[in-house]
PLY file of the C-alpha trace (Angstrom):
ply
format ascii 1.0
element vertex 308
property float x
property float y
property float z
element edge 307
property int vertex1
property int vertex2
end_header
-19.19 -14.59 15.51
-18.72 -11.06 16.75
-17.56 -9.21 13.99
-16.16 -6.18 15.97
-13.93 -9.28 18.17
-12.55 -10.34 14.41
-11.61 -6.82 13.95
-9.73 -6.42 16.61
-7.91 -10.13 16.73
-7.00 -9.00 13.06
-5.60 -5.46 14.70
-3.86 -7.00 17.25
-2.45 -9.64 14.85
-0.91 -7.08 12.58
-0.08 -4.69 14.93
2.08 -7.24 16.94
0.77 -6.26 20.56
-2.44 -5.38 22.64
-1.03 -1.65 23.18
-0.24 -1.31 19.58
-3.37 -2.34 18.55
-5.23 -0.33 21.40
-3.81 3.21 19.68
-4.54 2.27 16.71
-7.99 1.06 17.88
-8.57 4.46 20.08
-9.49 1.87 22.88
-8.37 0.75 26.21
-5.94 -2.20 26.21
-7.77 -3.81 28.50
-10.93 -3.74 26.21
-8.83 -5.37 23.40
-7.30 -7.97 25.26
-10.97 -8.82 27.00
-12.46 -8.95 23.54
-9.84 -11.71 21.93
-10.39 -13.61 25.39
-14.56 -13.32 24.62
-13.42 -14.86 20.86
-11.27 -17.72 21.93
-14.00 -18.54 24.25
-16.59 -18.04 21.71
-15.03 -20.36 19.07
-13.38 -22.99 21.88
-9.98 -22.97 20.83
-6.94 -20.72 21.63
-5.60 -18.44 19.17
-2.87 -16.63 20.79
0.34 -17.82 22.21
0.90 -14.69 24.53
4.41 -14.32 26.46
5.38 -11.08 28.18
7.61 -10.20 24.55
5.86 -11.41 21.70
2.60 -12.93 20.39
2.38 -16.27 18.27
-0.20 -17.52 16.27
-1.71 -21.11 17.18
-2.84 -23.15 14.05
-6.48 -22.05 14.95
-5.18 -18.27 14.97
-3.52 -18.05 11.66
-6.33 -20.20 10.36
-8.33 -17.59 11.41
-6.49 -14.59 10.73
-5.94 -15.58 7.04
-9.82 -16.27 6.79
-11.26 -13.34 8.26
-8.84 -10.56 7.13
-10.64 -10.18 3.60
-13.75 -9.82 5.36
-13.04 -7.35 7.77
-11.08 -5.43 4.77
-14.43 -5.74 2.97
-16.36 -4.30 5.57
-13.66 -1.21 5.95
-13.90 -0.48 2.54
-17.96 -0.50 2.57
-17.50 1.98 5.57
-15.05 3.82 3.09
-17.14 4.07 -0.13
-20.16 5.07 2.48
-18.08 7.80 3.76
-16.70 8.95 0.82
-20.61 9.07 -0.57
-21.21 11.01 2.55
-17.77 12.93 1.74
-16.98 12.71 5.57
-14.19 10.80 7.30
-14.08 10.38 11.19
-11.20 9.03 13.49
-7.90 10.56 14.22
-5.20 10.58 11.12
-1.41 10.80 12.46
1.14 11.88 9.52
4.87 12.98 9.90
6.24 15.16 7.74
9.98 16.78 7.02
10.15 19.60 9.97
11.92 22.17 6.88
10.59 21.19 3.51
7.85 19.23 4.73
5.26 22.14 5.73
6.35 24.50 2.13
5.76 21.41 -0.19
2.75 19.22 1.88
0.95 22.46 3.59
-1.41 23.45 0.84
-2.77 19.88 0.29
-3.00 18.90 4.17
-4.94 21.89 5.22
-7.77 21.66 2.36
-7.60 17.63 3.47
-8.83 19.06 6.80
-10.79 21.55 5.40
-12.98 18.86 3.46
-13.20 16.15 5.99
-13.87 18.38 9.44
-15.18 15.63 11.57
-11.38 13.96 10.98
-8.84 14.65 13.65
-5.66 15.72 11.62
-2.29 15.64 14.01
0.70 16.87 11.61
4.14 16.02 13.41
6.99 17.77 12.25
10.97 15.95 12.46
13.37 14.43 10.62
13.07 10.87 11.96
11.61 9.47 8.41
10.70 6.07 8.72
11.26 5.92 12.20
7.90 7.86 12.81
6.23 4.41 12.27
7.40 2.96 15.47
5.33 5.83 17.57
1.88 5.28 16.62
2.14 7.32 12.95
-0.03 6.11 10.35
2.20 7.14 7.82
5.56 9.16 7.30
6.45 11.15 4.33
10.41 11.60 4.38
13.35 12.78 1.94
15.71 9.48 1.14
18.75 8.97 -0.96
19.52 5.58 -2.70
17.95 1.89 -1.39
14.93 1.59 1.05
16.18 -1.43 3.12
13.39 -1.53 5.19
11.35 -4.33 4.03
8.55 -3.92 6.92
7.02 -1.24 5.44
5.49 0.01 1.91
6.92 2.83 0.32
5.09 4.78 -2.38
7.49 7.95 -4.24
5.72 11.05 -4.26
8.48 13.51 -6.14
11.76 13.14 -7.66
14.60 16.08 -7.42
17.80 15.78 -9.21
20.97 16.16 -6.86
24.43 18.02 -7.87
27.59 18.45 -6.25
28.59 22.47 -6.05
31.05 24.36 -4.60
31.67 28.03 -4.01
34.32 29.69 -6.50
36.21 31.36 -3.10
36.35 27.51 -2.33
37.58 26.30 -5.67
40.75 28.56 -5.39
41.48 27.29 -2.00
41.13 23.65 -3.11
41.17 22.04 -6.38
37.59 20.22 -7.88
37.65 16.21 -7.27
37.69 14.42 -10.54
36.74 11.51 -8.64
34.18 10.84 -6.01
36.56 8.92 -3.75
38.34 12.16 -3.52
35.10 14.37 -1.89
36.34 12.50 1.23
39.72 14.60 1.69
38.18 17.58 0.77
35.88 20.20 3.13
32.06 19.05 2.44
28.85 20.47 3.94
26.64 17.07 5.89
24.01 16.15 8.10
23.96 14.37 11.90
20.48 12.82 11.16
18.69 13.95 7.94
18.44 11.73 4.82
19.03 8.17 7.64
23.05 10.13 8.37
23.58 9.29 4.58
23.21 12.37 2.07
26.46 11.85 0.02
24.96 8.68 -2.18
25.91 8.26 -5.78
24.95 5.85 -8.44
27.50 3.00 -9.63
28.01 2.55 -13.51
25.91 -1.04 -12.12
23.03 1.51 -11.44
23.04 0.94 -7.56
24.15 3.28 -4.86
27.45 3.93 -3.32
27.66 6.01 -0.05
30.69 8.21 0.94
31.88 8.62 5.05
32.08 13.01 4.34
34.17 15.09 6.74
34.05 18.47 7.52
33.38 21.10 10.15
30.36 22.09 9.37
26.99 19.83 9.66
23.44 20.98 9.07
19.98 18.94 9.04
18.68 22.00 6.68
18.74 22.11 3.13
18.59 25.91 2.88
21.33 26.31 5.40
23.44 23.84 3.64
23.00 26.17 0.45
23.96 29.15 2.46
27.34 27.39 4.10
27.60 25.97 0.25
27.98 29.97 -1.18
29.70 31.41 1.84
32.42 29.17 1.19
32.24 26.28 4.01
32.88 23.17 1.48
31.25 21.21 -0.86
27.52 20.18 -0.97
24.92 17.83 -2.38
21.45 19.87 -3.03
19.04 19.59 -5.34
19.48 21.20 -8.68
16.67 23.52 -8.84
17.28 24.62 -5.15
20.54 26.52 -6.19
20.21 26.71 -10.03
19.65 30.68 -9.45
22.57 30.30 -7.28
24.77 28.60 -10.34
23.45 31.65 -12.72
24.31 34.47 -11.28
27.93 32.44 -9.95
27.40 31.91 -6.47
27.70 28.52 -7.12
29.44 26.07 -9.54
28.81 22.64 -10.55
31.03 20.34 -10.15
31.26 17.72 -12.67
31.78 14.00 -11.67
31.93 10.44 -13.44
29.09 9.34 -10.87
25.78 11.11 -10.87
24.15 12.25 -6.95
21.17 9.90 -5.94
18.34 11.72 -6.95
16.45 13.50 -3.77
13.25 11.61 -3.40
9.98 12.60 -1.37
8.89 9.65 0.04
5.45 8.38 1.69
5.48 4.97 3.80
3.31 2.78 6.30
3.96 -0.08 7.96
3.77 -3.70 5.40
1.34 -5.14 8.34
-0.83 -1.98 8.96
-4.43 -2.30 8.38
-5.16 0.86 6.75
-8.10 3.05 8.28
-10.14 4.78 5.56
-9.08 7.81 6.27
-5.34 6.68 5.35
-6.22 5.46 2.50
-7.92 8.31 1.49
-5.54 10.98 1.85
-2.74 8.53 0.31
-4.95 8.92 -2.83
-5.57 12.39 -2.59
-2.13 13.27 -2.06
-0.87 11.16 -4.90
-3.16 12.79 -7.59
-2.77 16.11 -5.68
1.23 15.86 -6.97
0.41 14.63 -10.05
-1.44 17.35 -10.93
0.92 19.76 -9.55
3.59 18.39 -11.65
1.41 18.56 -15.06
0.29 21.79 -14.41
3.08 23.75 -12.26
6.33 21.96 -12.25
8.52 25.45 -11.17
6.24 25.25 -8.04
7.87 22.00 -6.86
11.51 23.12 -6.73
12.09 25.14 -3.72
13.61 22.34 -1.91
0 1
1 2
2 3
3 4
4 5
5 6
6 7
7 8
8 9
9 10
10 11
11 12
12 13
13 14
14 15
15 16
16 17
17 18
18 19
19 20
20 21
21 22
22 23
23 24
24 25
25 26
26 27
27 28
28 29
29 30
30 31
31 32
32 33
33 34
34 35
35 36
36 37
37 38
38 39
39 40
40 41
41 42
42 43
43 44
44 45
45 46
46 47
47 48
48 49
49 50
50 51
51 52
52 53
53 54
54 55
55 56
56 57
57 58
58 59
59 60
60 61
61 62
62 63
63 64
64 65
65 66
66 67
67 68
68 69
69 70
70 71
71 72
72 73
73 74
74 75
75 76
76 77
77 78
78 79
79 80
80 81
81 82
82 83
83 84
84 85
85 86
86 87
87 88
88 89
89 90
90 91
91 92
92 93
93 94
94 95
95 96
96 97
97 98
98 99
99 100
100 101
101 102
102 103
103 104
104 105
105 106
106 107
107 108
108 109
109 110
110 111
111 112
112 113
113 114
114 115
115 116
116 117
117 118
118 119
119 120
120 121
121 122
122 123
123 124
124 125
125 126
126 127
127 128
128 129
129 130
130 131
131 132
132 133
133 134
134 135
135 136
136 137
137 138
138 139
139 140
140 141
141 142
142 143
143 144
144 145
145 146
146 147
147 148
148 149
149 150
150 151
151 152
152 153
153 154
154 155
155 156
156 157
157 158
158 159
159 160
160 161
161 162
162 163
163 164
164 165
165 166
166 167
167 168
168 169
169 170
170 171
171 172
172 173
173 174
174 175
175 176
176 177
177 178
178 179
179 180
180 181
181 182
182 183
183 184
184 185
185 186
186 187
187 188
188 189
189 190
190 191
191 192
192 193
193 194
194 195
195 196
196 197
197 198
198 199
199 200
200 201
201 202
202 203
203 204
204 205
205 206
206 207
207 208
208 209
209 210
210 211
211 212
212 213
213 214
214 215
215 216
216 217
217 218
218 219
219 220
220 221
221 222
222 223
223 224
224 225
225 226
226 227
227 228
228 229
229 230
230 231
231 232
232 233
233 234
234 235
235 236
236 237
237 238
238 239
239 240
240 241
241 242
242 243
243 244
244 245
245 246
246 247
247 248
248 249
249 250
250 251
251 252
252 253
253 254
254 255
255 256
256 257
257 258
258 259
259 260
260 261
261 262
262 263
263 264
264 265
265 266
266 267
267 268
268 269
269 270
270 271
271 272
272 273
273 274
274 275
275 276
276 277
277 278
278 279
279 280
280 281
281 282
282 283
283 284
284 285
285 286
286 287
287 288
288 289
289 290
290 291
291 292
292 293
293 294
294 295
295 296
296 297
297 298
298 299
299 300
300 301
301 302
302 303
303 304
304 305
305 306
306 307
């Protein structure tokens, strides 16, 4: 058996198309669909059911597929270990990042990845579209989420932690009086975002220990964490931020905390790939460099994590 047709039947398996499969490949379509043709041919049985919307496995395919996925992984990971004994990595590496925070808090440790592994073609794409990166050829996203990830296609791994608060502006607070309740943030004038944090910032936590969102109003919107803050002191309304962004801001009385029954969903930096994504090695790679890069940064510089 051609082991380079296996590899790409498993591609275009997981990948769910020929042109998914072909970027992710770095290969003409037509090349990929000629080589699972060559395979069926090869082995005399069909094992694609193709229609102009979907692909199905045939008995023979997922026979297949289940049987020659741990090999090809095997072989991947030999490749890996061999590169990483050669400390080079080749290919192309797409990653998404947060278009604000994204480039203070991930900058450092994605320019020494491309320092270290120069034969690796590093494309950084800046936005706010979070898990939605994965549908446009993105190996993998790192994003800022409140509360449940309800996305079971892909795997999510949490990078960093930041505790939320609700604060308000003392010129606000003697316009309008602090909500004892969180039910009553939605009357009140409150600072949120058209398409940052999936349209759903204000999440809190139920005495259960799950999340409850609340439908904010108020004239002022902002996909920006620091210009929330700013809106937040000038007076606009009430925001959700992360405590160590505006704890100088509480000190020196810019800001005030408002207390509430329900706690904010913490702020949480998050990393994700598709569930069905065969990972290239030099995904895998900079997943575990950027895990114990963060890991180390928080054991040895916590204060240099807050500025979020």
């Amino acid at each position: 058996m051609d082991l380079n047709a296996l590899k790409i039947f498993i591609y275009v398996v997981e990948a769910g198309s020929f042109t998914r499969a072909a970027k992710a490949l770095e290969m003409p379509t037509s090349n990929v669909s000629r080589a699972v043709t060559l395979l069926e041919k090869r082995l005399n049985c069909q094992l694609l059911i193709r229609t102009t919307r979907s692909l199905r496995l045939t008995e023979y395919g997922e026979l297949l597929f289940n049987k020659g996925m741990p090999l090809v992984k095997e072989v991947e990971n030999a490749a890996l270990e061999l590169g990483e004994m050669k400390n080079e990595l080749t290919g192309t590496l797409n990653i998404a990042i947060p278009s604000e925070s994204g480039p203070i808090l991930l900058g450092e440790i994605l320019i020494a990845f491309a320092a270290k592994h120069p034969q690796l073609q590093l494309n950084i794409h800046t936005n706010l579209l979070g898990s939605t990166n994965l549908q446009d050829n993105i190996d993998l996203t790192l994003f800022f989420h409140r509360g449940d990830q309800l996305d079971s296609t892909m795997i999510t791994r949490k990078i960093r932690s930041f505790e939320s608060i609700v604060v308000a502006s003392p010129k606000l607070l003697t316009k309008v009086k602090p909500p004892k309740r969180i039910s009553q943030l939605t009357k009140l004038p409150c600072i949120t975002t058209s398409s940052a944090l999936n349209k759903k910032p204000w999440c809190f936590i139920t005495p259960q220990g799950g999340y409850e969102h609340l439908t904010i109003s108020g004239n002022f919107c902002a996909d920006s964490g620091l210009l929330a803050a700013k809106a937040a002191v000038s007076g606009l309304g009430f925001a959700i931020l992360t405590k160590e962004m505006c704890q100088d801001a509480i000190d020196d009385g810019r800001l005030v905390s408002i207390a509430l029954p329900q706690k904010p969903a913490a702020l949480e930096l998050l990393l994700a790939y598709p569930q069905q994504k065969h990972l290239s090695p030099a995904t895998r790679v900079f997943i575990d460099t950027l895990l114990l890069y963060f890991e180390t940064l928080a054991e040895s510089s916590p204060s240099s994590l807050i500025n979020i």
